[in-house]
C-alpha positions as CSV (number, residue, x, y, z in Angstrom):
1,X,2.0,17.8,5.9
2,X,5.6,19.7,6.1
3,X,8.8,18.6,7.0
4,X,9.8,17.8,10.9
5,X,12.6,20.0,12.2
6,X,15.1,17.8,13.0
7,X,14.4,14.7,10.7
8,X,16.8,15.0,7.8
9,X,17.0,10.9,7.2
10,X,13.4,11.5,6.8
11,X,13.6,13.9,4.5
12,X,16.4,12.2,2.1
13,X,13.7,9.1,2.5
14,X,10.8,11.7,0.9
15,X,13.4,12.6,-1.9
16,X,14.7,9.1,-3.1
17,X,10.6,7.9,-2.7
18,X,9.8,10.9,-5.4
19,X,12.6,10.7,-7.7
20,X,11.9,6.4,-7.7
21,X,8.5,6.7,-8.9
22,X,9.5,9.5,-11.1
23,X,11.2,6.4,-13.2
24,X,8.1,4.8,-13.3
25,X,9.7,1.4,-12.8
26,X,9.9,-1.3,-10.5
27,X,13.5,-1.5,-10.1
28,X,13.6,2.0,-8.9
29,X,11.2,1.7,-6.4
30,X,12.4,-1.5,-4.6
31,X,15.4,0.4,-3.9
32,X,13.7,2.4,-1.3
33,X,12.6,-1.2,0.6
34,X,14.7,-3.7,2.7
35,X,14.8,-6.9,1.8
36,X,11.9,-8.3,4.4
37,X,9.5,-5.1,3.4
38,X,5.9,-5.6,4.1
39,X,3.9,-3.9,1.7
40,X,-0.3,-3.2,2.6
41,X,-2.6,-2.5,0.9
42,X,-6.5,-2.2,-0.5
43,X,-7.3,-4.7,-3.3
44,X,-4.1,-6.7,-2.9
45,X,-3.2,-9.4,-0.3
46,X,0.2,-8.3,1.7
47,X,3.3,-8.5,0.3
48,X,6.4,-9.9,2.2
49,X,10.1,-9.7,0.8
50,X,11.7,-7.5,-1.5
51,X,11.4,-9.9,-4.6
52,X,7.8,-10.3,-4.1
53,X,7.7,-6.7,-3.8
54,X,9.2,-6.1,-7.5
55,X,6.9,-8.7,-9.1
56,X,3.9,-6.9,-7.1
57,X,5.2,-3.3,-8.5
58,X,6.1,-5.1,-11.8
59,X,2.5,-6.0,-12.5
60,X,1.1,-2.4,-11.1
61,X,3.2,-0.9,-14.1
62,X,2.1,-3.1,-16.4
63,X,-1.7,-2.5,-15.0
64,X,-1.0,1.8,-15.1
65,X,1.5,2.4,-17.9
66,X,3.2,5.5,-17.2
67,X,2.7,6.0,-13.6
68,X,4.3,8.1,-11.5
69,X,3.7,10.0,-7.8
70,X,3.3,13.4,-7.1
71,X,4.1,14.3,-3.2
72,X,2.4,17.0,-1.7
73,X,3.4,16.6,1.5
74,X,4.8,14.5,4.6
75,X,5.4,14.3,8.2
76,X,7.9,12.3,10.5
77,X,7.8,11.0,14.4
78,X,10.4,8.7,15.6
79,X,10.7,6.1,12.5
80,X,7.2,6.8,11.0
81,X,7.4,8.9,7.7
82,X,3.5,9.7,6.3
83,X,3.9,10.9,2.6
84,X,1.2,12.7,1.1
85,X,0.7,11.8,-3.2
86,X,-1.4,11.5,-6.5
87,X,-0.7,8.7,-8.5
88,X,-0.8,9.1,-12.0
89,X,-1.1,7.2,-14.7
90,X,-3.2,5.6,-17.3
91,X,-5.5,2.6,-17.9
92,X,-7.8,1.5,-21.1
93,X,-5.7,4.0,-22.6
94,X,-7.1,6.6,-20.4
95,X,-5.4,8.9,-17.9
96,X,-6.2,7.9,-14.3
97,X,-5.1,9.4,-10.9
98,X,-5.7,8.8,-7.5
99,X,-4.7,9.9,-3.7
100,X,-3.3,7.7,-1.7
101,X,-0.7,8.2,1.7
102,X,1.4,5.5,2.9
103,X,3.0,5.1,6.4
104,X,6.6,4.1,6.4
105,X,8.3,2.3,8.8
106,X,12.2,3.6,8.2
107,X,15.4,1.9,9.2
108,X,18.6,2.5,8.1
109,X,17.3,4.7,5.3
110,X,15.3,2.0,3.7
111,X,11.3,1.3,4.2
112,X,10.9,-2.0,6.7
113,X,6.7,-1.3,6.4
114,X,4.5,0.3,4.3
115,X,0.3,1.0,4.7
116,X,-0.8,2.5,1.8
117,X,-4.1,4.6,2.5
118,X,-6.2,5.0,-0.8
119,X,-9.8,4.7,-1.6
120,X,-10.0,1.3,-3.7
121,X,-13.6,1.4,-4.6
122,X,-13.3,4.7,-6.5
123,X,-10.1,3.0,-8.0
124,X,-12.1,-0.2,-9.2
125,X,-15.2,1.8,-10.3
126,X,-12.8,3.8,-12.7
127,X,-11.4,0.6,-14.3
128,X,-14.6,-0.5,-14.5
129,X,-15.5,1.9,-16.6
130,X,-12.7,1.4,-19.1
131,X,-13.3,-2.3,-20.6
132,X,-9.8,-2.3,-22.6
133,X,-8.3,-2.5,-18.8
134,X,-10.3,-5.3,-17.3
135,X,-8.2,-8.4,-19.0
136,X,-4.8,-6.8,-17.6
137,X,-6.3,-6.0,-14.5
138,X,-8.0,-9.4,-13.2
139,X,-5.0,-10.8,-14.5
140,X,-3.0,-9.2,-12.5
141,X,-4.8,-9.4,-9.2
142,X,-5.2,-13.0,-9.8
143,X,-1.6,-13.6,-10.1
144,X,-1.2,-11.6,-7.1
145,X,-3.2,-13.9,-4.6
146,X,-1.3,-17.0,-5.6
């Protein structure tokens, strides 16, 4: 995916997305989302609401210590801006990546929606196999569904 002529809010979304999970923290990335986000997702219920969005990315960093996004790519149509990435990080003390893309929904700069597309079988089959993980990560996803 390449960049749409003619979509330059688009493209300043792309940039502050990369250099946010370049930080690897919460705090950065909620400053990409509006305050009534709705974040979807495999393995975890929706999230509604920027605070609820912090705590949800709060617990992922805790889960992946270290992670981060590489983009490869994206595309934009009207306010829908696809980005292409690896996530990167570790768990059980053991690197771990995975593809994902996630739809935007983009107003006023900031991300109103977000589908994130990624194969969450492969993802649980990895931290299966990594027994240090498995505490941090039911915990986690339990706290999540309350």
């Amino acid at each position: 995916m390449d960049q749409v002529a003619g979509k330059p809010d688009a493209a300043d979304f792309v940039r502050r997305f990369e250099e946010a999970w370049a930080k690897s923290n919460a705090d950065a990335i909620i400053d990409v989302l509006a305050a009534d986000v709705v974040l979807r997702q495999p393995l975890m219920p929706e999230i509604v609401g920027r605070d609820a969005a912090h705590e949800a990315f709060e617990r992922l960093f805790r889960s992946f210590p270290g992670l981060t996004a590489t983009v490869h790519g994206w595309a934009a149509a009207g306010d829908v801006v696809y980005i292409d990435f690896t996530l990167h990080g570790e768990v059980g003390g053991r690197p771990l990546s995975w593809p994902a893309i996630d739809r935007f929904v983009v107003r006023d700069g900031l991300a109103v929606e977000r589908v994130s597309y990624f194969d969450g079988s492969r993802l649980v089959v990895e931290i299966l196999k990594r027994p240090r993980a498995w505490r941090g990560f039911i915990a986690s996803t339990l706290r999540a569904r309350r």
